[in-house]
C-alpha positions in Angstrom: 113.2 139.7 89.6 111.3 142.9 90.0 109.6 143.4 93.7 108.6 146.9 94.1 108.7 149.2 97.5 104.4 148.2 97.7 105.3 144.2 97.7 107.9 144.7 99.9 106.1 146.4 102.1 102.7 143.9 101.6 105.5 141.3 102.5 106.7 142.8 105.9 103.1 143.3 107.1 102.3 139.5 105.9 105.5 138.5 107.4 105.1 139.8 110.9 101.1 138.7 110.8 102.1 135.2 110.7 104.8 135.5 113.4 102.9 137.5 115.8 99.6 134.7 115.6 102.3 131.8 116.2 103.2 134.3 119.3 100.2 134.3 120.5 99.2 131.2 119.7 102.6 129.7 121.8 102.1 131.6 124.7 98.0 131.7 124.9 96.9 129.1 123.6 100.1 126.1 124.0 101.8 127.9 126.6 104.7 127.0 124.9 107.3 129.5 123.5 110.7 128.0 122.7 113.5 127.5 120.3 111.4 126.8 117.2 109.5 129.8 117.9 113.0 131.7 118.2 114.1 129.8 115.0 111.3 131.2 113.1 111.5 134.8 114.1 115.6 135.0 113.4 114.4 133.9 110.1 111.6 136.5 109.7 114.2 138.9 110.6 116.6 137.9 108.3 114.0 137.4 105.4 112.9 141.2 106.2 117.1 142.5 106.7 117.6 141.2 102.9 114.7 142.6 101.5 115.3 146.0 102.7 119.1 145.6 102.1 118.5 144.7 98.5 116.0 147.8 98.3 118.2 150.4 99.4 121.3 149.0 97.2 119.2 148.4 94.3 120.8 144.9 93.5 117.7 142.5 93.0 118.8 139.0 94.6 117.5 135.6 94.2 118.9 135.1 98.1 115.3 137.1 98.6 113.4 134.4 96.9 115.6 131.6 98.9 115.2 133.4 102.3 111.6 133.9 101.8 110.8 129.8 101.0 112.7 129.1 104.2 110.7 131.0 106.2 107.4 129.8 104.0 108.5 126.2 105.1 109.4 127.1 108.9 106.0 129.6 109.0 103.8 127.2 107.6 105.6 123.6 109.2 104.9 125.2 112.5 101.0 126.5 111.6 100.1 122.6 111.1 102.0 121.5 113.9 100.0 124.1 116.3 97.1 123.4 114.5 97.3 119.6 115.4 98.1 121.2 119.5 95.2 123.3 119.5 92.6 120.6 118.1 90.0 119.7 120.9 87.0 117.3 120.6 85.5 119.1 123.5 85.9 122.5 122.1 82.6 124.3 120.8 84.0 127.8 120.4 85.7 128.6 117.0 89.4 130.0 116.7 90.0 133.0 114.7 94.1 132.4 114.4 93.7 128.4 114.3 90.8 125.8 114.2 90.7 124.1 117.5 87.5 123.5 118.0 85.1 120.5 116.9 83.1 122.3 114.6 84.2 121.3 111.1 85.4 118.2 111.7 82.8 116.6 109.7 83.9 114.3 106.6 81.5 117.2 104.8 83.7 119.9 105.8 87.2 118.0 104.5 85.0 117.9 101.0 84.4 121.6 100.8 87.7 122.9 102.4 89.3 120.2 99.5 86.9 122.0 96.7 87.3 125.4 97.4 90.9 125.0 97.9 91.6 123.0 94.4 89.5 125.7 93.2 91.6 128.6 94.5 95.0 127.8 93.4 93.3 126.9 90.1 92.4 130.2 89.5 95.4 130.9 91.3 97.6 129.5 88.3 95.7 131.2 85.9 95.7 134.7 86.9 99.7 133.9 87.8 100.3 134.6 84.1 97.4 136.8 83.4 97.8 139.9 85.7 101.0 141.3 84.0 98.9 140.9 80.8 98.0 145.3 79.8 94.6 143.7 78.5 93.9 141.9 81.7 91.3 143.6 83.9 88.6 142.7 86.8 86.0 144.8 86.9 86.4 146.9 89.8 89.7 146.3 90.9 92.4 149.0 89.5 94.6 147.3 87.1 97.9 148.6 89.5 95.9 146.4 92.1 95.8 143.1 90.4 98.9 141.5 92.4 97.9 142.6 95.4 94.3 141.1 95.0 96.1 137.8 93.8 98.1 137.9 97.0 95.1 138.1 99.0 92.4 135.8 97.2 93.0 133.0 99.9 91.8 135.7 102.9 89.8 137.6 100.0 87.9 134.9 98.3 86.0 133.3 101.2 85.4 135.9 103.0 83.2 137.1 99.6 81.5 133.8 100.1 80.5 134.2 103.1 79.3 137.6 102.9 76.9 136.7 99.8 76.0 133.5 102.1 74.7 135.5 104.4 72.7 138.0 102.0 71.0 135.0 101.2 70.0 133.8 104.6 68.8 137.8 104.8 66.8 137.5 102.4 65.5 134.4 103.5 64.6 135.7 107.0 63.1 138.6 105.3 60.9 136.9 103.6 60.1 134.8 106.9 61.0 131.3 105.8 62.7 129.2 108.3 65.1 127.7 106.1 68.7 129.2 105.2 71.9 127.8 103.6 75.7 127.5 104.4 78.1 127.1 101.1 79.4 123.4 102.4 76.4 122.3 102.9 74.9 123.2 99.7 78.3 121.9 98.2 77.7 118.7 100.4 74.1 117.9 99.4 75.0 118.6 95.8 78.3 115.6 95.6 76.6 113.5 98.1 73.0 114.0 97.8 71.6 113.5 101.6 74.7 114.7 103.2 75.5 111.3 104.1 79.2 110.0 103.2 78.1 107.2 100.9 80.3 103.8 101.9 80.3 102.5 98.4 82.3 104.4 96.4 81.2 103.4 93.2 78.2 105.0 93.6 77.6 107.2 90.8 75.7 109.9 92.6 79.5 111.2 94.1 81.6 110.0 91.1 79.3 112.4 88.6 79.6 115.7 90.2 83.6 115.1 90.8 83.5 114.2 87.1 81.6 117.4 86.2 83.7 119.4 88.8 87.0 117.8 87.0 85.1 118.9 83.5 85.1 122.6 84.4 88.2 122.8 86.2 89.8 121.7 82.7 87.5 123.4 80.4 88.4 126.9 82.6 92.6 125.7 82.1 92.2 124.8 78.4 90.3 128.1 77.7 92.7 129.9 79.2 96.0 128.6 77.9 94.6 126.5 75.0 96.3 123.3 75.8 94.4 121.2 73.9 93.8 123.0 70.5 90.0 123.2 71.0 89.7 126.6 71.3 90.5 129.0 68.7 91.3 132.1 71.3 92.3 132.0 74.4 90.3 134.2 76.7 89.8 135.4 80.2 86.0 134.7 80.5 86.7 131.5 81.9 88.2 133.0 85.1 85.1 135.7 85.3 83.2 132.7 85.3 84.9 131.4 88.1 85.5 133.9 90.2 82.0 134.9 89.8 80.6 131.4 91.1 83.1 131.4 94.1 81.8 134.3 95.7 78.5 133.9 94.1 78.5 130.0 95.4 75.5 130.1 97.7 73.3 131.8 95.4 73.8 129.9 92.3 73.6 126.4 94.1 70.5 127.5 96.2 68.6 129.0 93.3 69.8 126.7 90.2 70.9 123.6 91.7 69.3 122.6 95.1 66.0 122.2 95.9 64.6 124.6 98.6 63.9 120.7 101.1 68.0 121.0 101.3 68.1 123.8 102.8 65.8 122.5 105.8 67.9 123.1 109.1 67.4 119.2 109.3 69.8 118.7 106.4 72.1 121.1 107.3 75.5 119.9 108.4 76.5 123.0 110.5 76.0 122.7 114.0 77.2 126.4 114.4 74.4 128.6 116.2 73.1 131.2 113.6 72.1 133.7 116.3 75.8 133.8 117.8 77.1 136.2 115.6 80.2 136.8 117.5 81.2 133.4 117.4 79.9 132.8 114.1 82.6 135.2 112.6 85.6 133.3 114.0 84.0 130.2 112.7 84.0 131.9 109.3 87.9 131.7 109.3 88.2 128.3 111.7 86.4 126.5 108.7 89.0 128.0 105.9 91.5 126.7 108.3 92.2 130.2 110.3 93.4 133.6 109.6 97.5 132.2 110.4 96.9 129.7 107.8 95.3 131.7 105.1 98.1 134.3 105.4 100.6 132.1 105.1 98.7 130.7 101.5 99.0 134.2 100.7 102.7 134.4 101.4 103.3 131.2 99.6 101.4 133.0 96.2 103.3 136.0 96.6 106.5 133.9 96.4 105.3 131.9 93.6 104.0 135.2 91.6 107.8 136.2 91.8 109.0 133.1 90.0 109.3 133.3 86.4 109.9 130.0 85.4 106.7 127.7 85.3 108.3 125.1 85.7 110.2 126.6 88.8 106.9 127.5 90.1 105.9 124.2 90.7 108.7 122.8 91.7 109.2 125.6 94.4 105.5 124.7 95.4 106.0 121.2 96.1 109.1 121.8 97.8 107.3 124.1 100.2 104.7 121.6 100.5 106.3 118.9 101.2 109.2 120.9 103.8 106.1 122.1 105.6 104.7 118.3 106.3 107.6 117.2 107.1 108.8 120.0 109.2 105.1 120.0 111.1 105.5 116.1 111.1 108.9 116.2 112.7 107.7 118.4 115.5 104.5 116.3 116.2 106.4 113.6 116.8 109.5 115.3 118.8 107.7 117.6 120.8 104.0 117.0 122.3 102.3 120.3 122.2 
């Protein structure tokens, strides 16, 4: 296990993000600050002491790795536990740290944050064992930079998305048409049609697009790895491909895809106002669940990125998945926020 001084130190800044939002978040926001939060910074602490003990003495230790998942599990238990304290029906102003407002509560909303996030640790997996490849490049990212752009894709990535999003609705206003888009709802009229959650599932017109959706998300996999046998190379295009439509989301759905009636304000399942700019850019990270979550996605990659084993990897990514339910779980029921 290699983790150079730059990780270490991209880990440390990561680290103490995470702690000083659930700070904040206790004593602002909760009013609470007790013995968990104490809990989790002795273990940030102690994650941080090894790490720069095993830097200066040059021994590389797996006690890093184990250190590091604990405090993955304690970080990210107590992010969905605060998460669930901060929720408000009667909220209208967005959370930068932590959603806690009603805004993307919608069934719409769980549909695109369940996309986009499938989506991410697809490509995720892929450029996992493609980064350390010499011949691996992405055009305009310096090839000593590729880890560090995988460790940031979850706070990278949509923020990309939004900014192309918003080109669009530019150019849109430019051009002095009152119509405009938002990536879920384009996402939402194109798997359910009218943006209506249809009651009978058996209705082909959602069944298709998560069939296609499935489609690509295999093709891209079997492209990549070559699973299957289909493909006489395997290649990187695939992820191009994919990176390219997930920051590039809004334009290809609203110029390939949708027709310009679904992007009518009347179909629109955003009840953000588009002229509150201040409060629109908190809502751009309450809808991706908030900046405390998205770093702690990024710590879990960077974790994951360090395991060798694939078959370790996932096994060290359910285990943080499920610790972190149950852990948030545990402290829903034991202590009312």
């Amino acid at each position: 296990m290699d983790i150079n001084r730059l990780t270490r130190t991209f880990t440390y800044i990561i680290i103490t993000i995470i702690l000083v939002s659930i700070l904040y978040n206790d004593i602002v926001n909760l009013e609470l600050n007790g013995y968990i939060f104490v809990i989790t910074s002795l273990l940030a602490f102690l994650t941080i002491g090894v790490f720069i003990y095993s830097a200066e003495s040059g021994k590389a230790s797996q006690i890093q790795l184990f250190l590091l998942g604990i405090y993955i599990i304690s970080a990210t238990g107590y992010t969905i536990y605060q998460w669930h304290g901060l929720y408000d029906e009667s909220k209208d102003e967005c959370g930068f740290l932590l959603p806690h407002s009603n805004n993307f509560n919608k069934s719409q909303y769980h549909l695109y944050r369940i996309i986009y996030l499938v989506t991410l640790i697809v490509i995720v997996s892929l450029l996992q064992f493609k980064v350390d490849n010499e011949g691996f490049s992405i055009p305009g990212i310096p090839g000593q930079y590729l880890h560090y752009f995988l460790f940031m894709i979850p706070i990278i990535l949509p923020i990309l998305t939004e900014v192309n999003d918003w080109l669009m609705n530019l150019v849109y206003s430019i051009g002095e048409k009152e119509k405009g888009s938002n990536p879920e709802t384009l996402l939402a009229n194109f798997f359910l049609g009218n943006s209506e959650w249809p009651t009978d599932w058996g209705n082909l017109r959602i069944i298709m697009p998560i069939l296609f959706y499935l489609l690509l998300m295999l093709t891209m996999i079997d492209s990549s790895y070559g699973i299957t046998g289909f493909w006489t190379t395997k290649g990187n295009t695939s992820i191009y491909i994919a990176l390219f439509i997930v920051v590039f989301f809004s334009f290809i759905m609203g110029t390939i895809f949708i027709q310009d009636c679904s992007l009518e304000d009347s179909n629109k399942i955003s009840d953000i106002d588009p002229d509150d700019y201040t409060n629109r850019f908190e809502c751009v990270f309450e809808k991706y669940g908030g900046l405390q979550t998205l770093t702690c996605i990024s710590l879990i990659i960077l974790l994951i990125y360090h395991i060798k084993n694939p078959v370790y990897k996932i096994l060290f990514f359910l285990i943080i998945c499920l610790g972190s339910w149950g852990l948030s779980t545990t402290y829903m029921i034991s202590i009312k926020p």
